[in-house]
Residue frames relative to the residue before (quaternion, step in Angstrom):
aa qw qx qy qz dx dy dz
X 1.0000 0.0000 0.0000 0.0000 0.00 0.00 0.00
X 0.6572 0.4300 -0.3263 0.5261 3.62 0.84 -0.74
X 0.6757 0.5051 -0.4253 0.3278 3.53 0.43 0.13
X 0.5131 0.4080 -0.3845 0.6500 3.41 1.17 -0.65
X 0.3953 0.6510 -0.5563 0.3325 4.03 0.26 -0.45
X 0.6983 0.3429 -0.0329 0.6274 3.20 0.58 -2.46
X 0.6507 0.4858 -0.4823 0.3287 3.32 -0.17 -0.17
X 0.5667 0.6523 -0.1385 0.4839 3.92 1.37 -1.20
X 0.5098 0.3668 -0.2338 0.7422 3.89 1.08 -1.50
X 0.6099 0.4021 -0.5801 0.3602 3.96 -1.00 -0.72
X 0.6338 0.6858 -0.1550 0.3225 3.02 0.27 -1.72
X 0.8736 0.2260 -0.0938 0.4207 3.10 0.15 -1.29
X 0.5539 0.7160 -0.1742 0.3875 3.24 1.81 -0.45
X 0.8210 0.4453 -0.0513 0.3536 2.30 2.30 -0.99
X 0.3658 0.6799 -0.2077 0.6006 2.51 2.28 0.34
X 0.6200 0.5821 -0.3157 0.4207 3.56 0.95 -1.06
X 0.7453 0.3749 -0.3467 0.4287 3.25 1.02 -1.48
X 0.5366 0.6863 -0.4150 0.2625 3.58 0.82 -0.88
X 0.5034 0.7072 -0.2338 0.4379 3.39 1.66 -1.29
X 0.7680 0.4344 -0.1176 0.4556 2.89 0.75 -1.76
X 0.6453 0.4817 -0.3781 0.4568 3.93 0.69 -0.36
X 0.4921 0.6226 -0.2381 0.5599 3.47 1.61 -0.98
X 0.7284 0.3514 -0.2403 0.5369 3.48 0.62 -0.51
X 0.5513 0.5142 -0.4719 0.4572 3.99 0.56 -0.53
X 0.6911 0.3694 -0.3603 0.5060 4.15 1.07 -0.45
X 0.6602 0.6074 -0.1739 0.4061 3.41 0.82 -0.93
X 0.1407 -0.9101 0.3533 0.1646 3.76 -0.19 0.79
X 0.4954 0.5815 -0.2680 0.5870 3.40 1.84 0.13
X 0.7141 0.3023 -0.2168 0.5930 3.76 1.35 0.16
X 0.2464 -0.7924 0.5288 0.1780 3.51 -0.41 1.31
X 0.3453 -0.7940 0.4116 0.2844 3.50 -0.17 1.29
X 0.7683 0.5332 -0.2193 0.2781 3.11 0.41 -1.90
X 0.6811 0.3811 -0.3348 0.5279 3.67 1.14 -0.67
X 0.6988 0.4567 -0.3588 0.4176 3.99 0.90 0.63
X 0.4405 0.4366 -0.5378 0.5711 3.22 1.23 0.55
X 0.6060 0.5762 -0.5126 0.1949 3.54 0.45 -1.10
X 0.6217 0.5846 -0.3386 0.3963 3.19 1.24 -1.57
X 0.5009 0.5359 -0.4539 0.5058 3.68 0.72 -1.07
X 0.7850 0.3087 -0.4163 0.3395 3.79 -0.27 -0.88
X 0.6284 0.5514 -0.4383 0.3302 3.75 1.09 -0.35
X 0.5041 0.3490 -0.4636 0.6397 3.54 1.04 -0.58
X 0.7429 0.4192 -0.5211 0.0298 3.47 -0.91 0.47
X 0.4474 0.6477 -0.2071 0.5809 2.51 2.33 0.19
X 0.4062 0.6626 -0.4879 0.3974 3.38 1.64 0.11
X 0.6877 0.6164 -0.3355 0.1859 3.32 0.82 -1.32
X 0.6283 -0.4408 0.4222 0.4824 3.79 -0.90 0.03
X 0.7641 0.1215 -0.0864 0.6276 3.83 0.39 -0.20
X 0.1069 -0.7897 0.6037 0.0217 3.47 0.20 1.49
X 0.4879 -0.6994 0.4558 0.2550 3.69 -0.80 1.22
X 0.6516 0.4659 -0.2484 0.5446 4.05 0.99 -0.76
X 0.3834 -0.5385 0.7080 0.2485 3.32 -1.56 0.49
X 0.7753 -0.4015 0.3904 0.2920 3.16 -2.16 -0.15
X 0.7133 0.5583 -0.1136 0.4081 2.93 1.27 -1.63
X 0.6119 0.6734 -0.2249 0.3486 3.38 1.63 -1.01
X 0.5205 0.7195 -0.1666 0.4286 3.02 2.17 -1.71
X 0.5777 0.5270 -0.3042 0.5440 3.26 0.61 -1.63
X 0.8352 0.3924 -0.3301 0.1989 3.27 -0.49 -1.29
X 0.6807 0.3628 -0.2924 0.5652 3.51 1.09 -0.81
X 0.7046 0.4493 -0.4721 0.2806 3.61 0.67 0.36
X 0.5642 0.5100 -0.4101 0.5034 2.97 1.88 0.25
X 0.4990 0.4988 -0.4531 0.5448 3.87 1.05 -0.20
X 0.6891 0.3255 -0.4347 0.4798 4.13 0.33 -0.56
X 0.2188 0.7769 -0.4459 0.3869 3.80 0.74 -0.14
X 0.8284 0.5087 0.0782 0.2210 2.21 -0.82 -2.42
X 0.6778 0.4694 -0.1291 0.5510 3.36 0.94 -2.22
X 0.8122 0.3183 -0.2496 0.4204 3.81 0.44 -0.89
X 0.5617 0.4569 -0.5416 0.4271 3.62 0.98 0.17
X 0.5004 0.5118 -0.4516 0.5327 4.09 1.29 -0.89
X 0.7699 0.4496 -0.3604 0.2745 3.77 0.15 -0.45
């Protein structure tokens, strides 16, 4: 059961970012704050791939990127 679990978040995670790169060209889709989300479902998983410290940072670089935007 936990595999389809992780298998389900990948998935969707991987779509989100795709969304989100699709959006960095696209002005009617804020890209940079939809990948982030992608990176939060990947931290759903049982063995989230990001630290704490990593989070912060790229939520302060997506921040940043969408007030310049």
């Amino acid at each position: 059961m936990e595999v389809w679990y992780d298998i389900g978040i990948a998935s969707l995670a991987t779509i989100i970012c795709i969304v989100g790169v699709i959006g960095s060209f696209l002005p009617v889709i804020p890209g940079p704050p939809i990948s982030f989300g992608g990176m939060w479902f990947l931290q759903l998983q049982d063995t989230g791939p990001f630290t704490t410290n990593r989070l912060i940072s790229w939520f302060v670089i997506v921040a940043f990127i969408t007030v310049l935007d």
